[in-house]
C-alpha positions as CSV (number, residue, x, y, z in Angstrom):
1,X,-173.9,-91.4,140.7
2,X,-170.8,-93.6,141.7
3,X,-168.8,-95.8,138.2
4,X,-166.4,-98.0,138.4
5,X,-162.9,-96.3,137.7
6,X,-161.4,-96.8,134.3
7,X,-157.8,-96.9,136.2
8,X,-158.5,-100.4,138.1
9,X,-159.9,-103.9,137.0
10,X,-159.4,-105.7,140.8
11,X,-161.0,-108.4,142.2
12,X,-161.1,-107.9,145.7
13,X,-160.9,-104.3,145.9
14,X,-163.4,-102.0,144.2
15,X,-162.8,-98.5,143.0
16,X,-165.2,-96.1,142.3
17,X,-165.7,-92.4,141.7
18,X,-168.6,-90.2,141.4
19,X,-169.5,-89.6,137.8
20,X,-169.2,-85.5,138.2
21,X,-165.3,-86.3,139.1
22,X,-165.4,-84.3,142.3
23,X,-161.7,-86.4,142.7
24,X,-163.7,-88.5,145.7
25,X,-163.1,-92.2,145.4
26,X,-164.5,-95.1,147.3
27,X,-162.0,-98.2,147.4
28,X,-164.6,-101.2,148.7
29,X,-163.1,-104.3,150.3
30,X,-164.5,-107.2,148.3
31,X,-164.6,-110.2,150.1
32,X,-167.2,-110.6,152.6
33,X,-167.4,-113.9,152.6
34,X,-164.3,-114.1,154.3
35,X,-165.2,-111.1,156.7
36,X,-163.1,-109.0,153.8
37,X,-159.4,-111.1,155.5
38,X,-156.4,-109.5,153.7
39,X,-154.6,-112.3,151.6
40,X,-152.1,-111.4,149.3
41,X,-153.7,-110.2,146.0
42,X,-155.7,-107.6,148.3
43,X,-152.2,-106.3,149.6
44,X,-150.7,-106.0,146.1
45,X,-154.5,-104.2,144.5
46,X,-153.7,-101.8,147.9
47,X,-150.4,-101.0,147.1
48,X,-151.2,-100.5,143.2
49,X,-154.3,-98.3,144.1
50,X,-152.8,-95.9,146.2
51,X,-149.2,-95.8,144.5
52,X,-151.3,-94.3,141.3
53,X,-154.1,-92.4,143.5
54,X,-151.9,-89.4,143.7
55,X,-150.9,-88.9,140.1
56,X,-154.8,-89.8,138.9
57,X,-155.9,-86.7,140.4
58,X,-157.4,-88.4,144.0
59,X,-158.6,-86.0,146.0
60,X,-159.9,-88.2,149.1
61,X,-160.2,-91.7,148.8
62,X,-163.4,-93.7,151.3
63,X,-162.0,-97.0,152.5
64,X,-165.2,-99.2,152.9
65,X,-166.4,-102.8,152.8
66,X,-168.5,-105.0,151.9
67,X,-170.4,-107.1,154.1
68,X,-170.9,-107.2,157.7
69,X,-167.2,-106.3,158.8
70,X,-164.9,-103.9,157.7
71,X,-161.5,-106.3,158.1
72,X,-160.4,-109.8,160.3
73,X,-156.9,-109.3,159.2
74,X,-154.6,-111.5,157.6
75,X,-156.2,-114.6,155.3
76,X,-155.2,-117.2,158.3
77,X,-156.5,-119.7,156.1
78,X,-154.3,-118.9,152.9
79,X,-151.8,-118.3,155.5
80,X,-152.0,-121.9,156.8
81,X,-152.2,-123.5,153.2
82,X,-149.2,-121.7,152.1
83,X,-147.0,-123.5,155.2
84,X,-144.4,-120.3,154.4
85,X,-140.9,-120.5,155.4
86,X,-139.7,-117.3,157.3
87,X,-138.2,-115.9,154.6
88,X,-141.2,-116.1,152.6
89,X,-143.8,-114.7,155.6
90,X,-140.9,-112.0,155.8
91,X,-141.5,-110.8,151.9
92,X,-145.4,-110.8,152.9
93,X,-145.0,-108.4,156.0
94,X,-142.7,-106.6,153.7
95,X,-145.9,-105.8,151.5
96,X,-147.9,-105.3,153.6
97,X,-145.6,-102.4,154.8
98,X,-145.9,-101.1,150.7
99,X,-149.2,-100.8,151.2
100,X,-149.8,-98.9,154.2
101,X,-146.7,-96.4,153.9
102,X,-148.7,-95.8,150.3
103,X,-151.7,-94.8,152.3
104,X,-150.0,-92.8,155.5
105,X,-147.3,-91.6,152.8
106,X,-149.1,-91.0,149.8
107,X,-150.5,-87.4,150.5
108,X,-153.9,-88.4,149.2
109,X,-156.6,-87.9,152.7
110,X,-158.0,-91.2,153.6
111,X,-161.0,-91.7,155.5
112,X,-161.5,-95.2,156.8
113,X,-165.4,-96.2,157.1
114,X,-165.3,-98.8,160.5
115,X,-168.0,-101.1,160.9
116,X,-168.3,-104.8,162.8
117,X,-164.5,-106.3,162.9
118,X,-161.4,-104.6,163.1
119,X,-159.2,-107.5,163.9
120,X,-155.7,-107.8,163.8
121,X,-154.6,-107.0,159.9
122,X,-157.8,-105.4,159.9
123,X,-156.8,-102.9,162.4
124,X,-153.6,-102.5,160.8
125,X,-154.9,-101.2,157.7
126,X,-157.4,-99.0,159.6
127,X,-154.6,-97.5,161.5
128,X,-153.0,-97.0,158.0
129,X,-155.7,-94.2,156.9
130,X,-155.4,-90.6,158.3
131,X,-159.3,-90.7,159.3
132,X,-161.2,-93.6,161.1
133,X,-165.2,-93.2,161.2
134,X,-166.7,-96.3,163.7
135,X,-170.6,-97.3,163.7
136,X,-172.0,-98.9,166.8
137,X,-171.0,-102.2,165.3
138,X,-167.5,-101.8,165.4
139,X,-164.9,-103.2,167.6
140,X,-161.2,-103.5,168.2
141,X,-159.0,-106.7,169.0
142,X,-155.5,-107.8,167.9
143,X,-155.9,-111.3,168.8
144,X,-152.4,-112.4,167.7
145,X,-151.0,-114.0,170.7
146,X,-154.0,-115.9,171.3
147,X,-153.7,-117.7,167.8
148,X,-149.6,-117.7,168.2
149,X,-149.1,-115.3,165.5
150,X,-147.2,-111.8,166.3
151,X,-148.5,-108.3,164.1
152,X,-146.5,-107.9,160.8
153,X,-148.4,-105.1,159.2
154,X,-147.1,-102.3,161.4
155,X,-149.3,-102.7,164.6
156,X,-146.1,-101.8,166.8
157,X,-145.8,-98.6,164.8
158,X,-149.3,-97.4,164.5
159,X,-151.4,-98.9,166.7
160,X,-149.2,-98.3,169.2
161,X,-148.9,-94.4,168.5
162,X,-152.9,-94.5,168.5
163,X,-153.3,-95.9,172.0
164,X,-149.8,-96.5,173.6
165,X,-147.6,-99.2,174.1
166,X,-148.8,-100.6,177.1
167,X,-152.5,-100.7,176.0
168,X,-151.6,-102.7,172.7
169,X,-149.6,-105.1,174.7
170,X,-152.6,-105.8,176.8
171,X,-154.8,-106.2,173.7
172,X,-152.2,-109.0,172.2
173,X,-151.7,-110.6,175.3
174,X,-155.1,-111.0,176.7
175,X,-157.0,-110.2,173.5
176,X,-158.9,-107.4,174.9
177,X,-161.2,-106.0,173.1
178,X,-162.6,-102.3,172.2
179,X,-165.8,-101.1,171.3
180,X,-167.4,-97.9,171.1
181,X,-166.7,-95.2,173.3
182,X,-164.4,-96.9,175.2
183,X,-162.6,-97.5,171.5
184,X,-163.0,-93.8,171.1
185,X,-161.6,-92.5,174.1
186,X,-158.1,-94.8,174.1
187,X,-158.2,-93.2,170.4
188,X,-158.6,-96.0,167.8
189,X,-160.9,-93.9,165.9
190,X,-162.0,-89.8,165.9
191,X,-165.6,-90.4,165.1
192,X,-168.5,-92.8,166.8
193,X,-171.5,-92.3,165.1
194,X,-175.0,-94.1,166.1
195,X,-176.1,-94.1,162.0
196,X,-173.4,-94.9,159.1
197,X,-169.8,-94.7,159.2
198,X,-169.7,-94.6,155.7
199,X,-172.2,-91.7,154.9
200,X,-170.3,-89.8,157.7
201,X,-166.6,-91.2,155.9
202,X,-167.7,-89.4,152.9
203,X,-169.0,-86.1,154.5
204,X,-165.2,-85.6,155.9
205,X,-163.9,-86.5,152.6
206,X,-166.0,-83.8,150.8
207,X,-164.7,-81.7,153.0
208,X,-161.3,-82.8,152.8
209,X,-161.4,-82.3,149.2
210,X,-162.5,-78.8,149.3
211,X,-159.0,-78.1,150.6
212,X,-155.9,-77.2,148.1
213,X,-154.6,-80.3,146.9
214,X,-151.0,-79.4,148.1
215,X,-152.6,-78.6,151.4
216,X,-153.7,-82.0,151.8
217,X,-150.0,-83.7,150.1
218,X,-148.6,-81.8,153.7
219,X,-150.7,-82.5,155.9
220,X,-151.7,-86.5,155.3
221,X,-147.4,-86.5,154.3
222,X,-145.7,-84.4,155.8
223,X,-147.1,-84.4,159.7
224,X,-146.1,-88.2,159.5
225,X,-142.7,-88.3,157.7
226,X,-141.9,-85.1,160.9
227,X,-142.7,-87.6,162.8
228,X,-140.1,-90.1,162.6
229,X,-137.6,-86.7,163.2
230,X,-135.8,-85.6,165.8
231,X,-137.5,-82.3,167.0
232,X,-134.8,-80.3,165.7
233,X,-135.5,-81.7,162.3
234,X,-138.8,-81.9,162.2
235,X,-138.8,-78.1,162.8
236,X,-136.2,-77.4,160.1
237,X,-139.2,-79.8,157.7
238,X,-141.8,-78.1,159.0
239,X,-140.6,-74.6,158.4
240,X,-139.1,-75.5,154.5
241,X,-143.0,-77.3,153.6
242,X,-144.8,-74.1,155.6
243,X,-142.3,-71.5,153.4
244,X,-143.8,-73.7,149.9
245,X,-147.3,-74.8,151.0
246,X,-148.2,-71.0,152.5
247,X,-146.9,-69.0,149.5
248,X,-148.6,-71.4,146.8
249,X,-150.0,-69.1,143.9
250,X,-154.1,-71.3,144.7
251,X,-154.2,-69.6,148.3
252,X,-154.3,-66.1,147.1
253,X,-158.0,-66.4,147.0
254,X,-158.4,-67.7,150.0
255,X,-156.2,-65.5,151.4
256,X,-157.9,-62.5,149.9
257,X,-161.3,-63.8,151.1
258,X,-159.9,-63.8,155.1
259,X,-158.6,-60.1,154.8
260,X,-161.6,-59.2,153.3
261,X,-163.9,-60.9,156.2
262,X,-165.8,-63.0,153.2
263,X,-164.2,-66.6,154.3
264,X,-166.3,-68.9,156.9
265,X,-165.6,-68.0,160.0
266,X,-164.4,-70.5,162.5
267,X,-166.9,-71.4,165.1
268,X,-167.2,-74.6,167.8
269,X,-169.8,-77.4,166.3
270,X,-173.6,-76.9,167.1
């Protein structure tokens, strides 16, 4: 049975773990009356929730929300009340950033549970996590030039290494939007699933948790950090983290297990 987590007291963000402390956490967008929009209390309880998820013990963290979308993106209406001068929007984009390098960065797996909008900001954070699960509800826009704003949260970085330059150009310029397979086949998300995202967002994160921790810090770290190399660095990375994470005292067992033919064999889905 899920509790709140003694770590956080937010108010647009809600935290919780399972009370056997299998290390699985749920972070819940909070504001569904305004279709869970990012203003900029929910960046800074981002950014404090996953700068401490590492060194709390996280072992994979569900991003959720409330309500009948997951994200529509930046707060335009705290946006428009705050009449910010550049330097001040600046500052904004800049936490936004904080947040979402926390997430891609931070080592900890997160699976991002997709259903009705994920709009603009919205698809900025969900480009953030390491695993997006998409209901039938779900769909896809970044409808920035339509409403003369341009992407702040790292849309040029992610969400154009998800689908390609050229395909998130169209969807700013003409505010195209994806849904279902479609959505999954230009690769916004890895899953499309007729039932819930969320009860298949926590099936991957049990799994994910069942792997080493240091594993996981590598691969949801490591794989992004390589990269932003050149190829000849990324292979000198790769080879120093493979020489630490292969060797670590934990994997004996599971090592041990393989030689022995007692490990779960590898076989295509059923």
């Amino acid at each position: 049975m899920a509790q709140h987590h003694p770590a956080f007291s937010f108010t647009n963000v809600t935290v919780t773990q399972d009370q056997e402390d299998d290390g699985i956490w749920v972070a819940t967008l909070n504001r569904a009356s305004k279709r869970n929009a990012l203003d900029a209390a929910t960046i800074e309880e981002l950014i404090e929730l996953f700068s401490k998820a590492p060194r709390l013990g996280a072992k994979a963290i569900v991003l959720a929300a409330a309500g009948d979308h997951f994200c529509a993106g930046l707060d335009l209406i705290e946006h428009h009340d705050e009449d910010r001068s550049p330097a001040d929007f600046m500052h904004v984009c800049l936490r936004w950033h904080e947040a979402f390098n926390k997430m891609e960065y931070g080592g900890v797996p997160v699976i991002a549970a997709l259903h009705g909008a994920v709009v603009g900001g919205g698809l900025e954070l969900a480009s953030s996590a390491h695993v997006r699960v998409a209901d039938e509800s779900t769909y896809f826009a970044l409808p920035e030039g339509q409403r003369g704003l341009f992407t702040g949260g790292g849309a040029t970085i992610r969400v154009a290494d998800l689908v390609g330059k050229s395909r998130m150009i169209d969807m700013m310029l003409t505010g195209r939007v994806y849904q279902g397979q479609e959505a999954m086949d230009v690769g916004l998300m890895q899953y499309l699933v007729s039932g819930s995202s969320f009860d298949k967002a926590m099936e991957l994160a049990r799994r994910a948790a069942a792997n080493l921790p240091l594993s996981n810090f590598a691969i949801c770290s490591a794989v992004s950090h390589m990269q932003n190399m050149s190829a000849l660095d990324a292979a000198y990375c790769e080879a120093v983290i493979a020489g630490v994470v292969n060797t670590q005292p934990d994997a004996r067992a599971r090592l041990d297990a393989f030689a022995k033919k007692t490990a779960a064999r590898v076989r295509p889905n059923d």
